[in-house]
C-alpha positions, 0 to 999 in steps of 0.5 A, a space after each residue: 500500500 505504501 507504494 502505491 501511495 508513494 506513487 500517487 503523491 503528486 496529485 495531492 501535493 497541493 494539500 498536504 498542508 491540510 491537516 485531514 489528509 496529513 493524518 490519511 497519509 500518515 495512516 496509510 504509510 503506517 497503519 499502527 496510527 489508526 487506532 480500533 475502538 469497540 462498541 457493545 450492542 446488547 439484547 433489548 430481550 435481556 440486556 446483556 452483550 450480544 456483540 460489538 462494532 469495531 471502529 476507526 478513530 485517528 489522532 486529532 480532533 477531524 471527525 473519521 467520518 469526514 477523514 473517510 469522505 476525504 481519502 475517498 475524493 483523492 482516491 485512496 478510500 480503498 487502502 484506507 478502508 483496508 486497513 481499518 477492515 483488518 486492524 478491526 478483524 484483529 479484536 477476534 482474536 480477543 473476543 470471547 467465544 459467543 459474541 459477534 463482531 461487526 466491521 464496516 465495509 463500503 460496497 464500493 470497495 468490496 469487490 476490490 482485491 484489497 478488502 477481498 484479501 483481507 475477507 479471504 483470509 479471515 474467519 468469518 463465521 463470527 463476523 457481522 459485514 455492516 453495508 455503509 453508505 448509498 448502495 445504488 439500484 443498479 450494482 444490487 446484482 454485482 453485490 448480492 454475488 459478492 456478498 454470497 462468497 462470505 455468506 458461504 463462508 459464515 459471514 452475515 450481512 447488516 444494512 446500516 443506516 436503515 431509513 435514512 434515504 430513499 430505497 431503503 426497503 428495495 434493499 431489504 428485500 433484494 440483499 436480504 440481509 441477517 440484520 438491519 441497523 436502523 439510523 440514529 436520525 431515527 431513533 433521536 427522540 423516538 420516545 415523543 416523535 410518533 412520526 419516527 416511531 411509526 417509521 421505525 415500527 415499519 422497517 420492524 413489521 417489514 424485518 420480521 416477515 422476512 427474519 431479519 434481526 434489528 438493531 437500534 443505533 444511537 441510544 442515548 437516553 433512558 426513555 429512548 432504550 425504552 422506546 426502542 425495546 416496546 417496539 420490538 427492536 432485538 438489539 441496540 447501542 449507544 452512547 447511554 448503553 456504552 461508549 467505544 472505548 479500547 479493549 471491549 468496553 463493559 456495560 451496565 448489565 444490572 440498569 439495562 436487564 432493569 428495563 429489557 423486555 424480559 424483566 418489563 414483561 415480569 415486572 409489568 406483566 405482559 399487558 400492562 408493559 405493552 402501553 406503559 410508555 417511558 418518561 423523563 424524570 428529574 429532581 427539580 422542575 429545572 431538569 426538564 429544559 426542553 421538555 414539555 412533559 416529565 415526573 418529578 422524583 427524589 433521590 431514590 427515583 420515587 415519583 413527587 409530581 407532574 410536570 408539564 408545559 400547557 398550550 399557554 406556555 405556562 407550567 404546570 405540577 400536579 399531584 402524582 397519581 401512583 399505580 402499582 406495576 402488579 395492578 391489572 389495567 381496570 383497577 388503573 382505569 378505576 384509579 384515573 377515573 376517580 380523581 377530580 375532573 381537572 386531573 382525571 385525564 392525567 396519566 398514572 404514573 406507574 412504579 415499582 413495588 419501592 414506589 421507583 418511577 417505571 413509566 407513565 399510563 394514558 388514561 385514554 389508552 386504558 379507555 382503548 384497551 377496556 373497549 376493545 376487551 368489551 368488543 
């Protein structure tokens, strides 16, 4: 590679005082300053690790992302990705038995014999191959026959960025692939932008017709790894989860298994887990900057209040309205009924038996269930 570099440096000589291809350059003529990170991604079903990504990180402050995009526009993409391909396989060599690891590959260059010599000659029955960038309609055809030479060989294939652009569920289905990533644009905020809900819940509905696994990227808060694991997403990762760190990053397994569909569906019960929505939570009502909606607790996560913004712009706190995870979803409605007239439509805050904040119930979604049970 440092050859072929060698040789290429006249059509860049004009830039090399630019900082970003500084570091490319660097990198190439000596991979060891390309540093491999690790993510975990976890089971929403149970909250432990299932497998992690390994990703390129360079020394400075340019992003990786611009720093591919660069060495791609003067057209040493290839030997760049190449190398990040097969410092990324090295963590196999540290990685315990019953995990995945997922490397990222740009279909542009996975048919080129740089990243070809790197697959060949890798065990790849543990191997997720995550698919980046745009994938145009008219190479589907060259891909699916690359991508079937490392199927063969235990290999399984990822859509990244699921959602993000046009011809997403074209892809899907012509590349079937084992996974699909869904987009962190996505997954932002998923716990009050029903749009994206709804979205996300399509490309759930679409995967499992065709038993695809799915994975959510970009969690960053409590309420959204709630959200994602209520609509059926298998896995996720994120920052809340985990940050990348050197080695394989631990997470949490006590706070994530607390909120993993199985422990929900025990602590909850089946039913009552399914319209138990997530909830901001804070100390003080200064805690919800940006919100319009949360429930105020102490020190221990025990509910003290309501808070919430109304059309006026005004702030408003109510008295929190408790019902026990174990209670069945009538005696909920019974309790939300019962109150004054002003706060009957408010929605119960639903805890755990030491009285921690779980999530919130909609007085109107009890209404919806008791009908639909009477019907």
């Amino acid at each position: 590679m440092q050859g072929r570099l060698e040789g290429r440096r006249t059509d860049v000589t004009d830039l090399d005082t630019e900082p970003a291809v500084r570091v490319i350059t660097s990198a190439i003529a000596d991979p060891t300053t390309m540093d491999i990170v690790t993510q975990p991604i976890v089971s929403l079903d149970h909250g432990g690790v299932v497998g992690y990504e390994a990703l390129a990180r360079f020394a400075g402050a340019i992003p990786t992302e611009r720093l591919f995009l660069e060495a791609s526009e003067l057209g040493f993409g290839a030997e760049l990705e190449a190398i990040a391909l097969e410092r990324g396989l090295g963590v196999l060599q540290h990685l315990p038995q019953g995990f995945v690891l997922h490397v990222n590959v740009s279909p542009t260059y996975l048919g080129m014999q740089e990243i070809h010599r790197i697959l060949e000659r890798s065990s790849l029955d543990r191997v997720v191959i995550e698919l980046t960038e745009h994938i145009p309609v008219s190479e589907i055809n060259r891909l699916r026959r690359q991508l079937e030479v490392y199927r063969l060989r235990g290999a399984r294939i990822a859509l990244d960025d699921a959602g993000a652009g046009y011809g997403g569920l074209e892809l899907i289905y012509a590349l079937e692939p084992e996974m699909i990533k869904i987009d962190r644009f996505l997954i932002s905020g998923i716990d009050h932008n029903s749009a994206a809900a709804a979205v996300v819940a399509t490309l759930v509905d679409v995967a499992r017709t065709k038993g695809i696994q799915v994975v959510a990227e970009g969690i960053e808060t409590q309420v959204e790894f709630d959200a994602v694991a209520r609509l059926g997403i298998d896995m996720g990762q994120g920052y809340w989860i985990a940050r990348p760190g050197r080695g394989l990053p631990r997470v949490d397994v006590a706070k994530l298994s607390r909120l993993s569909r199985t422990e929900r569906n025990v602590t909850l019960g089946r039913d009552l887990a399914r319209i138990t929505e997530p909830v901001a939570t804070a100390l003080g009502s200064a805690g919800f900057k940006g919100q319009t909606f949360g429930i105020g607790v102490d020190s221990y996560g025990r509910a003290l209040f309501v808070w919430s913004v109304g059309a006026d712009g005004a702030e408003h706190v109510r008295n929190a309205t408790e019902v026990e995870c174990g209670l069945s979803r009538a005696e909920c409605l019974r309790r939300g009924l019962a109150r004054g007239i002003e706060s009957r439509l408010d929605p119960l805050v639903v805890t755990d038996h030491a009285r921690r904040v779980l999530g919130i119930v909609r007085v109107e979604q009890l209404l919806s269930s008791a009908g639909m049970e009477a019907s």
